[in-house]
mmCIF file of the C-alpha atoms, coordinates in Angstrom:
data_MODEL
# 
_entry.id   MODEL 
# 
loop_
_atom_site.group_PDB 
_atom_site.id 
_atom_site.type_symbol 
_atom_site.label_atom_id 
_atom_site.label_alt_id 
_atom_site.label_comp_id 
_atom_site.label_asym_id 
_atom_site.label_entity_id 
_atom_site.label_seq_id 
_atom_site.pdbx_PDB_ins_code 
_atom_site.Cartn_x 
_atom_site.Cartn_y 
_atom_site.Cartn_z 
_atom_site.occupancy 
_atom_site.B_iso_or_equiv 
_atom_site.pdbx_formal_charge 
_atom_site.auth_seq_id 
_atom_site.auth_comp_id 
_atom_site.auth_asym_id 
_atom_site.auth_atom_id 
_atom_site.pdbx_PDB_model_num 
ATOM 1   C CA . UNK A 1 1   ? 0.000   0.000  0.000  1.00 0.00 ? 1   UNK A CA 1 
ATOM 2   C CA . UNK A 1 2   ? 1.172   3.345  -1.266 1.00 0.00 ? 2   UNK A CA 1 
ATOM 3   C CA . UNK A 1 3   ? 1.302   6.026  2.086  1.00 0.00 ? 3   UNK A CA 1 
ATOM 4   C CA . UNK A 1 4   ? 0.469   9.677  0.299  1.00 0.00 ? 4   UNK A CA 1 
ATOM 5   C CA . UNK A 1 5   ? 2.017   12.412 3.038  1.00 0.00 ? 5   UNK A CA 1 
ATOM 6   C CA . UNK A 1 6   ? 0.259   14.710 0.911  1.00 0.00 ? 6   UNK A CA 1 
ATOM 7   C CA . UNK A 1 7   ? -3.196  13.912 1.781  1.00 0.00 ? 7   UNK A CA 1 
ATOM 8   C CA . UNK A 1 8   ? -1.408  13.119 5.750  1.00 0.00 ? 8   UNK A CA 1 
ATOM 9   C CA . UNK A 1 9   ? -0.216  16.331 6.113  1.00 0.00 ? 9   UNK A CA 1 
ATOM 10  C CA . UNK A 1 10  ? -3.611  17.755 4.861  1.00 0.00 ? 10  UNK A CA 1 
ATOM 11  C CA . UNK A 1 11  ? -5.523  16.083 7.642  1.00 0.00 ? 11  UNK A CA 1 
ATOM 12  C CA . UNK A 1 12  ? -3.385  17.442 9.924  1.00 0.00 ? 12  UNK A CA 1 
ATOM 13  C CA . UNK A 1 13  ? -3.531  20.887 9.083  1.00 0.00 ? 13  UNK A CA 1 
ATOM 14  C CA . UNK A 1 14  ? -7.468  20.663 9.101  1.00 0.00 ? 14  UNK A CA 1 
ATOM 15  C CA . UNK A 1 15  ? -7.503  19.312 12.386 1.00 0.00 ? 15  UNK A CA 1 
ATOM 16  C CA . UNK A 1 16  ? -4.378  20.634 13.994 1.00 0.00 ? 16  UNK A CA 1 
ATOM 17  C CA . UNK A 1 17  ? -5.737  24.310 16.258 1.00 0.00 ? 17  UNK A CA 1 
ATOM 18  C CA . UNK A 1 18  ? -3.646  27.351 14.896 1.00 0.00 ? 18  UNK A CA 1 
ATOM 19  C CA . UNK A 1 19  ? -5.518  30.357 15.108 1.00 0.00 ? 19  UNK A CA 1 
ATOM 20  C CA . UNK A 1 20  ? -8.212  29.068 18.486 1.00 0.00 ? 20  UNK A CA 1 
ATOM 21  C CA . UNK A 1 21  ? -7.567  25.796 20.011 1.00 0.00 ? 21  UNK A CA 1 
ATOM 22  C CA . UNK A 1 22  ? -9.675  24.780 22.724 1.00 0.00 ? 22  UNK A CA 1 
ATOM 23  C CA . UNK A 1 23  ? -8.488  25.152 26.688 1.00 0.00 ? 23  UNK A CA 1 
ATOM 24  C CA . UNK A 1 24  ? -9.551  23.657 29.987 1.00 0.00 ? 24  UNK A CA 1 
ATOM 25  C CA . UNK A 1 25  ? -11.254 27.171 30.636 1.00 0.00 ? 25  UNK A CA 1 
ATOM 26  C CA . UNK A 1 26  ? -13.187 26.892 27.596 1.00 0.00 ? 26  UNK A CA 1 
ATOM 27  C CA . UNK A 1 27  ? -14.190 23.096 27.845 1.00 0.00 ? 27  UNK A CA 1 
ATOM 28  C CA . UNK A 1 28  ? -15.303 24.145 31.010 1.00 0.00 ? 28  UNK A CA 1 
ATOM 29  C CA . UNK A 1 29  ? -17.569 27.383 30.014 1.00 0.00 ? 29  UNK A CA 1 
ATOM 30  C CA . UNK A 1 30  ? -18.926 24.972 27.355 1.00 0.00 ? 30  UNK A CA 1 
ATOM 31  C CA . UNK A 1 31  ? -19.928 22.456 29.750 1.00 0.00 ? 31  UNK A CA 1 
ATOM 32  C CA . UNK A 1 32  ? -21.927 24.382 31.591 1.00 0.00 ? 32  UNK A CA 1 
ATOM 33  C CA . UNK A 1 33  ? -23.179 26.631 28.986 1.00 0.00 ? 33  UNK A CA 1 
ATOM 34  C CA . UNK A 1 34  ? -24.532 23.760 27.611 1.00 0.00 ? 34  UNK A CA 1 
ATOM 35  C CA . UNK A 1 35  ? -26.181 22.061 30.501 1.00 0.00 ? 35  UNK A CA 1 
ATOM 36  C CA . UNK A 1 36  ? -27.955 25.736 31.741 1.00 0.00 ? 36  UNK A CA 1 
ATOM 37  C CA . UNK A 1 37  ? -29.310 25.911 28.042 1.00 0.00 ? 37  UNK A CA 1 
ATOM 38  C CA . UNK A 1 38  ? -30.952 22.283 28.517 1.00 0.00 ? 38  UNK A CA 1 
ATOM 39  C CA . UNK A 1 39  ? -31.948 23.014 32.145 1.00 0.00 ? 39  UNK A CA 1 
ATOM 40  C CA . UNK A 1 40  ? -33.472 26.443 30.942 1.00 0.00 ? 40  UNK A CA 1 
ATOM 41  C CA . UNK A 1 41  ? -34.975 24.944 28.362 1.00 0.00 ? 41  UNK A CA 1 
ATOM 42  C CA . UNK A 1 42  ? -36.387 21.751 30.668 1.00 0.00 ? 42  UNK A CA 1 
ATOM 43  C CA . UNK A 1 43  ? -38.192 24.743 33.014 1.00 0.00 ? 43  UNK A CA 1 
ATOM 44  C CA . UNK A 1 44  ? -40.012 25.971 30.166 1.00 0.00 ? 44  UNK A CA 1 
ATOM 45  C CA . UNK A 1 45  ? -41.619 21.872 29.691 1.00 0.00 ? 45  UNK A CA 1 
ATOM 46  C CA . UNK A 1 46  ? -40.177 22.062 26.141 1.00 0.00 ? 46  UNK A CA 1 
ATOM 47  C CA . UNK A 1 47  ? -40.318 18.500 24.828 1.00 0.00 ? 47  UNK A CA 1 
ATOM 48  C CA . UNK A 1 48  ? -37.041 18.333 22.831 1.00 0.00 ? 48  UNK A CA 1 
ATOM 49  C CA . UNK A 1 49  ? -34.749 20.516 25.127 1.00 0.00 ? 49  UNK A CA 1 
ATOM 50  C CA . UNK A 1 50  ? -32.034 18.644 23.559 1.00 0.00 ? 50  UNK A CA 1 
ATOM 51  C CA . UNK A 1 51  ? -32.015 21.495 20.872 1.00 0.00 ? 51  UNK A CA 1 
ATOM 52  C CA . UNK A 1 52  ? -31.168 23.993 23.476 1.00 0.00 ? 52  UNK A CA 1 
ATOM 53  C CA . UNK A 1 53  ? -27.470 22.743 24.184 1.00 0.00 ? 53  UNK A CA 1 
ATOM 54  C CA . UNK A 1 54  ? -27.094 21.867 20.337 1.00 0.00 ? 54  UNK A CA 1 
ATOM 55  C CA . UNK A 1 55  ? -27.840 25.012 19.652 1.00 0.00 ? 55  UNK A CA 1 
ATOM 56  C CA . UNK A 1 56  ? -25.371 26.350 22.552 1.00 0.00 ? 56  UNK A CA 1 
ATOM 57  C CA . UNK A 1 57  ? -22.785 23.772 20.630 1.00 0.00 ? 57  UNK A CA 1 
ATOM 58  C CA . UNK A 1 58  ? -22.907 25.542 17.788 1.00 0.00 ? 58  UNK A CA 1 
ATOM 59  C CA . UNK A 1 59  ? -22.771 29.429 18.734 1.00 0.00 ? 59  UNK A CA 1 
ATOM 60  C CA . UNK A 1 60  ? -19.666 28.620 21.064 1.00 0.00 ? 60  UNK A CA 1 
ATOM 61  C CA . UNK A 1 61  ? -17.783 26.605 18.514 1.00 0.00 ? 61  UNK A CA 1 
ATOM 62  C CA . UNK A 1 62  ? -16.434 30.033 17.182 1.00 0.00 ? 62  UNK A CA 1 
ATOM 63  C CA . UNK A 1 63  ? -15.340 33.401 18.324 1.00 0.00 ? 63  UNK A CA 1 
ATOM 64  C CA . UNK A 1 64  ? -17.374 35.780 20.100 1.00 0.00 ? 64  UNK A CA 1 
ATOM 65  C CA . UNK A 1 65  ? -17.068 38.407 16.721 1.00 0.00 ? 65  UNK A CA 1 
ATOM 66  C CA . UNK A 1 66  ? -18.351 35.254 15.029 1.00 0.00 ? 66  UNK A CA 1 
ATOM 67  C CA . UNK A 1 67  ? -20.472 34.348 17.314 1.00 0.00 ? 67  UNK A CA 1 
ATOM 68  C CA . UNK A 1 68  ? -23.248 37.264 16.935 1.00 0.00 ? 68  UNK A CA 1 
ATOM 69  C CA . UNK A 1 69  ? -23.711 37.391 13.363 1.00 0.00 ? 69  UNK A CA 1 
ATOM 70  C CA . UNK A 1 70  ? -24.140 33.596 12.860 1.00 0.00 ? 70  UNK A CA 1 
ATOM 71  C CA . UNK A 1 71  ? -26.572 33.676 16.278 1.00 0.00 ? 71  UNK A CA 1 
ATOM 72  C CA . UNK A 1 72  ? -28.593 36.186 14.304 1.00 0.00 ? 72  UNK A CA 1 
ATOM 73  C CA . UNK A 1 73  ? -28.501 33.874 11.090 1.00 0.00 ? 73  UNK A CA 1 
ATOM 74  C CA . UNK A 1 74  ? -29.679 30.650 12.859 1.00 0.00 ? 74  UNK A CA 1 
ATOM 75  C CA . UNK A 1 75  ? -32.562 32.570 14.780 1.00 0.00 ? 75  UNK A CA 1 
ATOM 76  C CA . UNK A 1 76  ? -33.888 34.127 11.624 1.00 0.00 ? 76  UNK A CA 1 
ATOM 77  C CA . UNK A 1 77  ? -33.689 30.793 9.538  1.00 0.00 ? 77  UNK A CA 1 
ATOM 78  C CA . UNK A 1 78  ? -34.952 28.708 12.155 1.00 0.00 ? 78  UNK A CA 1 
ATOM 79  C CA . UNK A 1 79  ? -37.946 31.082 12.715 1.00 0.00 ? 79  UNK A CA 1 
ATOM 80  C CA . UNK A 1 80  ? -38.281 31.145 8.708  1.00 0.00 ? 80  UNK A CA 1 
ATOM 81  C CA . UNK A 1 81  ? -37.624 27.125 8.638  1.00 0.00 ? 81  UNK A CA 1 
ATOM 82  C CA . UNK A 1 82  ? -40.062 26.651 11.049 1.00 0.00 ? 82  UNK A CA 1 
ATOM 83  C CA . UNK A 1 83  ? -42.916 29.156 9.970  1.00 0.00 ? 83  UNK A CA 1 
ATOM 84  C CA . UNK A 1 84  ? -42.456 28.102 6.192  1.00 0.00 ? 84  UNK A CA 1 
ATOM 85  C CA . UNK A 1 85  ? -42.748 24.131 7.527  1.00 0.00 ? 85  UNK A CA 1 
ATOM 86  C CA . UNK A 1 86  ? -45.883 24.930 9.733  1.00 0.00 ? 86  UNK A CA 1 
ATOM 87  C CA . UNK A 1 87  ? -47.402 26.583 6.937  1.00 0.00 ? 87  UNK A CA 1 
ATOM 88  C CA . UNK A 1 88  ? -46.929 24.077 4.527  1.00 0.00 ? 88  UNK A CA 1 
ATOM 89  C CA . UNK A 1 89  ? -47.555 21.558 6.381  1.00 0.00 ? 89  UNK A CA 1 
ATOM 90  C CA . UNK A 1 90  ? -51.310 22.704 7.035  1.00 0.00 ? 90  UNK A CA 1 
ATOM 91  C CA . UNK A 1 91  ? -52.180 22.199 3.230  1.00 0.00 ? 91  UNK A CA 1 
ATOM 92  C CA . UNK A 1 92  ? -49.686 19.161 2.816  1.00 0.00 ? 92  UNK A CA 1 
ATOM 93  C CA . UNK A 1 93  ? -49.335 17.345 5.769  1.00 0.00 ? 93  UNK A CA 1 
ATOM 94  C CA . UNK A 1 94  ? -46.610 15.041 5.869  1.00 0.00 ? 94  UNK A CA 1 
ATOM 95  C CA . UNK A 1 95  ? -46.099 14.923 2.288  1.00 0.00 ? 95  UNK A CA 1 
ATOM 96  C CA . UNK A 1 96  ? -42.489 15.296 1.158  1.00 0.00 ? 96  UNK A CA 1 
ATOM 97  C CA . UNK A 1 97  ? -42.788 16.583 -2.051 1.00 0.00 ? 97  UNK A CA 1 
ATOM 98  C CA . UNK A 1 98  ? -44.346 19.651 -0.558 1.00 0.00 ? 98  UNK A CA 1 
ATOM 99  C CA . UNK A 1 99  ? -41.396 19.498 2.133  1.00 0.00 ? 99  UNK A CA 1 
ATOM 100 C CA . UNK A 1 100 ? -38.304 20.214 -1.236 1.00 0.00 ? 100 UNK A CA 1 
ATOM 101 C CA . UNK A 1 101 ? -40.907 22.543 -2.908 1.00 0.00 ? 101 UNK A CA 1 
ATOM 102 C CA . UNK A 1 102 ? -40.595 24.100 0.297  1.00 0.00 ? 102 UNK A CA 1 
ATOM 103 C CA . UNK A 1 103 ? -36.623 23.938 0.758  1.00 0.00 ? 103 UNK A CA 1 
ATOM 104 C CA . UNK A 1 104 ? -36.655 25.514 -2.538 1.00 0.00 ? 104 UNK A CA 1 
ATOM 105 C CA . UNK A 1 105 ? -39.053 28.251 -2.204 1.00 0.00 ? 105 UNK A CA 1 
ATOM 106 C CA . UNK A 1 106 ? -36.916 29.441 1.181  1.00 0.00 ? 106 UNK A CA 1 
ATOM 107 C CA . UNK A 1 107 ? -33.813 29.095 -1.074 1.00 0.00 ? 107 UNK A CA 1 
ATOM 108 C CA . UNK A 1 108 ? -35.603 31.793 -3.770 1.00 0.00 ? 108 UNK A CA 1 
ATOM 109 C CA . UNK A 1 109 ? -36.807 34.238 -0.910 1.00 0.00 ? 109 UNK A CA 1 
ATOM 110 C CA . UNK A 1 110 ? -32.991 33.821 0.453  1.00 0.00 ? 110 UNK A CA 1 
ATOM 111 C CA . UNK A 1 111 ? -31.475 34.491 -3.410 1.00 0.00 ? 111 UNK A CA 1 
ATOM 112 C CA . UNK A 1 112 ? -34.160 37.147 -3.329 1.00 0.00 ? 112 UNK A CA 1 
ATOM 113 C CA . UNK A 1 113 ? -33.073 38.892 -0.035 1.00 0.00 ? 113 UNK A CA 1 
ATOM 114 C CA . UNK A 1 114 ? -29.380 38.128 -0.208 1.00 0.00 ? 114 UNK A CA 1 
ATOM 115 C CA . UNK A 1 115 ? -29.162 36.418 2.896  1.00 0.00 ? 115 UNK A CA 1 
ATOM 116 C CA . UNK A 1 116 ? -26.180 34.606 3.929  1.00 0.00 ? 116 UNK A CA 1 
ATOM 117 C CA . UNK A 1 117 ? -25.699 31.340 3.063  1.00 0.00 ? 117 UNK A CA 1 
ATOM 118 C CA . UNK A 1 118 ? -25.776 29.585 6.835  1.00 0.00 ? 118 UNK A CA 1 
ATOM 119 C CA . UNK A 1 119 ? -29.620 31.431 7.569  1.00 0.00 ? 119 UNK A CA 1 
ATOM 120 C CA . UNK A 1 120 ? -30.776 29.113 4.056  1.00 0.00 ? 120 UNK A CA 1 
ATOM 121 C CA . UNK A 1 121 ? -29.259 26.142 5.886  1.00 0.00 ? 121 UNK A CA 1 
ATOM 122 C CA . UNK A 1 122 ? -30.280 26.633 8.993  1.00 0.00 ? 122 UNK A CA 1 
ATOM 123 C CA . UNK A 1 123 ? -34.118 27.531 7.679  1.00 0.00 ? 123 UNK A CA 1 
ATOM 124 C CA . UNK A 1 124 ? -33.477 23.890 5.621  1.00 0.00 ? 124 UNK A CA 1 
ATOM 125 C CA . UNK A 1 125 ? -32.619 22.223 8.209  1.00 0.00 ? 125 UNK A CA 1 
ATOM 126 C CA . UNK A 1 126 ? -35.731 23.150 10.555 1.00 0.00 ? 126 UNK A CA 1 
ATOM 127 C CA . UNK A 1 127 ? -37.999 22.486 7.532  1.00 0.00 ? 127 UNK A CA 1 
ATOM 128 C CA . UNK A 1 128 ? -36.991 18.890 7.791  1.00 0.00 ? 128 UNK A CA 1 
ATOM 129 C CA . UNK A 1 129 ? -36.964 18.817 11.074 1.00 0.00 ? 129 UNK A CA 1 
ATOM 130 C CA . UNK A 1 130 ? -40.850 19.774 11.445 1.00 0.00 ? 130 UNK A CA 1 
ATOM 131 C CA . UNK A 1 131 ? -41.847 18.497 8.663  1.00 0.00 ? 131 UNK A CA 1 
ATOM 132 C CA . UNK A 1 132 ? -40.252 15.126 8.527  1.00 0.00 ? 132 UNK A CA 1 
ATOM 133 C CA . UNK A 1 133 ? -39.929 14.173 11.627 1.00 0.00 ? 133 UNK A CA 1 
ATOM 134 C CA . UNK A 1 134 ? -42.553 11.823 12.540 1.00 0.00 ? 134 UNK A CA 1 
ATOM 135 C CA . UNK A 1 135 ? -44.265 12.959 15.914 1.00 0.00 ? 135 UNK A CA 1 
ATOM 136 C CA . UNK A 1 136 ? -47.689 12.829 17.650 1.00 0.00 ? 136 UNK A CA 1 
ATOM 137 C CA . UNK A 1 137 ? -48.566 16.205 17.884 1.00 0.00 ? 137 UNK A CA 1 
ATOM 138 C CA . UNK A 1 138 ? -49.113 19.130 15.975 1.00 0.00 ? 138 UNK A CA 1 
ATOM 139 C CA . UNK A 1 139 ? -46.699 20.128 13.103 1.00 0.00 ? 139 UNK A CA 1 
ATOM 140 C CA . UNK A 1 140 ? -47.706 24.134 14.090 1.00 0.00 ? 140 UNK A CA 1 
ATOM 141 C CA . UNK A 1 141 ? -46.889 23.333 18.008 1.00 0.00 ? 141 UNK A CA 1 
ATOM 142 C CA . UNK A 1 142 ? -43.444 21.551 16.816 1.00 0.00 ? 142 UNK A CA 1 
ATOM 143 C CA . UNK A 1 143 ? -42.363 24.291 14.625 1.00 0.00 ? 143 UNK A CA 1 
ATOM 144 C CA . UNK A 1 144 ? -43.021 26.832 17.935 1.00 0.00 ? 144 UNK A CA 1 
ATOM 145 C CA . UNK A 1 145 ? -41.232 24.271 20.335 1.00 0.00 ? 145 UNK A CA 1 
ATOM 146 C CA . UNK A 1 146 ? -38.506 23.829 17.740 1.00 0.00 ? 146 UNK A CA 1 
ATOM 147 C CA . UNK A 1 147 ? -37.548 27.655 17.424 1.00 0.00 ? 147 UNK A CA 1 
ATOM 148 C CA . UNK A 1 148 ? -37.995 28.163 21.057 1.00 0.00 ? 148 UNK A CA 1 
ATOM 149 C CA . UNK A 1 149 ? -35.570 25.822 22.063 1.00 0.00 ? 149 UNK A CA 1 
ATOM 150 C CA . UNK A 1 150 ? -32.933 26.820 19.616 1.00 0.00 ? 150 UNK A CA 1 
ATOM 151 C CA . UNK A 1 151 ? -33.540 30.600 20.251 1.00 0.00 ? 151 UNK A CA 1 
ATOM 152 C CA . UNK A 1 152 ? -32.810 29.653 24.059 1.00 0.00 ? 152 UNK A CA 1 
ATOM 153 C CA . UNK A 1 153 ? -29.530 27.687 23.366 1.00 0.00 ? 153 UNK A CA 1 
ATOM 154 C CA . UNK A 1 154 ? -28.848 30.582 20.981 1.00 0.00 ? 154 UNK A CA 1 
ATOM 155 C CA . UNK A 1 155 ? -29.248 32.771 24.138 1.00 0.00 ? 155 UNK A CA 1 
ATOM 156 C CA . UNK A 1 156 ? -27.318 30.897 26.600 1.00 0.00 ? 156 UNK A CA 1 
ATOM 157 C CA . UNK A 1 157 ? -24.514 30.208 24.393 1.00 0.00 ? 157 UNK A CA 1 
ATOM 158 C CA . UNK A 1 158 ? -24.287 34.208 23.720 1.00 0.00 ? 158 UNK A CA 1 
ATOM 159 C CA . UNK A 1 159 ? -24.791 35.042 27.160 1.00 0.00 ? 159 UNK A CA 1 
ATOM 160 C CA . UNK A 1 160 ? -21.635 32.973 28.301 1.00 0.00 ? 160 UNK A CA 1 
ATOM 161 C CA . UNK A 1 161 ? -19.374 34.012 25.885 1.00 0.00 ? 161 UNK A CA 1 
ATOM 162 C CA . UNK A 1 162 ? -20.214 37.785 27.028 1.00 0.00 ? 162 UNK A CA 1 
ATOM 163 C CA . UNK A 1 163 ? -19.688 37.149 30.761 1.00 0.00 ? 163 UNK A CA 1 
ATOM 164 C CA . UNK A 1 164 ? -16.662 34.608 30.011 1.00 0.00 ? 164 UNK A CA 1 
ATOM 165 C CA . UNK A 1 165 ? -15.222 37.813 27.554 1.00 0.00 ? 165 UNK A CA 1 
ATOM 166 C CA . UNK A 1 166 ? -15.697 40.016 30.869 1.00 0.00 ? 166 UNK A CA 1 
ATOM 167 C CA . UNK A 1 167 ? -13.830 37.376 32.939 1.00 0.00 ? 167 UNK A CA 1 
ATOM 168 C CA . UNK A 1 168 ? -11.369 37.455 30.879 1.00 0.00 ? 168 UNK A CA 1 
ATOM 169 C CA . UNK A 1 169 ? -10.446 40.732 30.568 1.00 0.00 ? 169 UNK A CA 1 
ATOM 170 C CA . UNK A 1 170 ? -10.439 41.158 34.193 1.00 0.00 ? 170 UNK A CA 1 
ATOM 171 C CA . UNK A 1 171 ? -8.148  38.606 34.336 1.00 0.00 ? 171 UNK A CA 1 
ATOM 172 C CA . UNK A 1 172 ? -5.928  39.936 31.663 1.00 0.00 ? 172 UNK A CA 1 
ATOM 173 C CA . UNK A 1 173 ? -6.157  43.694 33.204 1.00 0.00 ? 173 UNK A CA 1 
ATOM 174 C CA . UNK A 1 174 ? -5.250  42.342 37.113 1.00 0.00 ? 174 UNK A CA 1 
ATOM 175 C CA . UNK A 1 175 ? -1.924  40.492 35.065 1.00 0.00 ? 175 UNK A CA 1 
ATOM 176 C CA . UNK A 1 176 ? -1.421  43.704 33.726 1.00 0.00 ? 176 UNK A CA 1 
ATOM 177 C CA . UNK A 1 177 ? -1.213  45.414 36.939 1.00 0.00 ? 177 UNK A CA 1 
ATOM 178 C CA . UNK A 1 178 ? 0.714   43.101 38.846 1.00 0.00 ? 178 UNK A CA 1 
ATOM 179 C CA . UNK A 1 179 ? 3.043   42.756 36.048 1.00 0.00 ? 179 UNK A CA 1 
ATOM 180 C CA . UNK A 1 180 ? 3.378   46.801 35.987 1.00 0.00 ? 180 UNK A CA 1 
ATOM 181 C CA . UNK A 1 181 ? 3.745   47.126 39.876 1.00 0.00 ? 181 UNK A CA 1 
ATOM 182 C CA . UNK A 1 182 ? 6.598   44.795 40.382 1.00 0.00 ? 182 UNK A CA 1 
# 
């Protein structure tokens, strides 16, 4: 068998951190962001809080800067996503050739509004979640759980990074000082 370092090396520098690599601090903020998202999510009787900390997954996988403007992107596609599946769903229930006449018609209002890229996939992706997902209750009541729950891991996972950014620059500017008064 022929090794190809090429495609090795590759690998490595997709995986490999340069720019952000993960810390015991952050696996730690993540943790718990994660389980307060579920938690918050559990007081509210929502019956997939599991979305919540996926949700909080996702928004802290980046960088603060990053952070906001792909939060606002999910929360507007999965509100469109879900809307546009509840809809549809009342004149073709269950029926999946109404669910990629759907997927496309959210892809022409996003070519028609120029919105980014990750807001069509994340509007996609809820569409198929409410619509395909077989359940035993109410497509309409799904589609509000569904952006509820992400919205609230969406939350969360913004509201730690905020408070850990504060932490941290206390930290930084108490270094500073103690480094400056010796």
């Amino acid at each position: 068998m022929v090794k190809n370092p090429g495609v090795n090396g590759q690998l490595g520098a997709w995986i490999i951190a340069k720019d952000h690599p993960p810390s015991a601090g952050y696996a730690a903020q993540t943790a718990v962001a994660t389980v307060v998202s579920y938690l918050v999510a559990r007081s509210f009787h929502l019956p997939e809080a599991y979305w919540a900390p996926m949700s909080t997954l996702i928004v802290m996988q980046s960088t603060l800067s990053a952070a906001l403007p792909i939060s606002v992107q999910y929360v507007a596609g999965t509100a469109v996503g879900a809307a546009v599946g509840a809809v549809t769903d009342i004149y073709f229930p269950a029926n999946v050739w109404a669910f990629g006449v759907a997927a496309f018609i959210i892809g022409l209002l996003c070519v028609a509004l120029r919105v980014e890229r990750s807001a069509y996939r994340y509007a996609s992706i809820t569409l198929a979640i409410v619509m395909l997902v077989p359940r035993s209750t109410s497509v309409r009541l799904v589609a509000i759980h569904r952006f509820f729950e992400v919205s609230i891991g969406i939350a969360v996972g913004l509201a730690f990074f905020a408070l850990w950014s504060r932490i941290d620059q206390g930290s930084s500017a108490k270094a500073s000082q103690a480094s400056s008064a010796q």
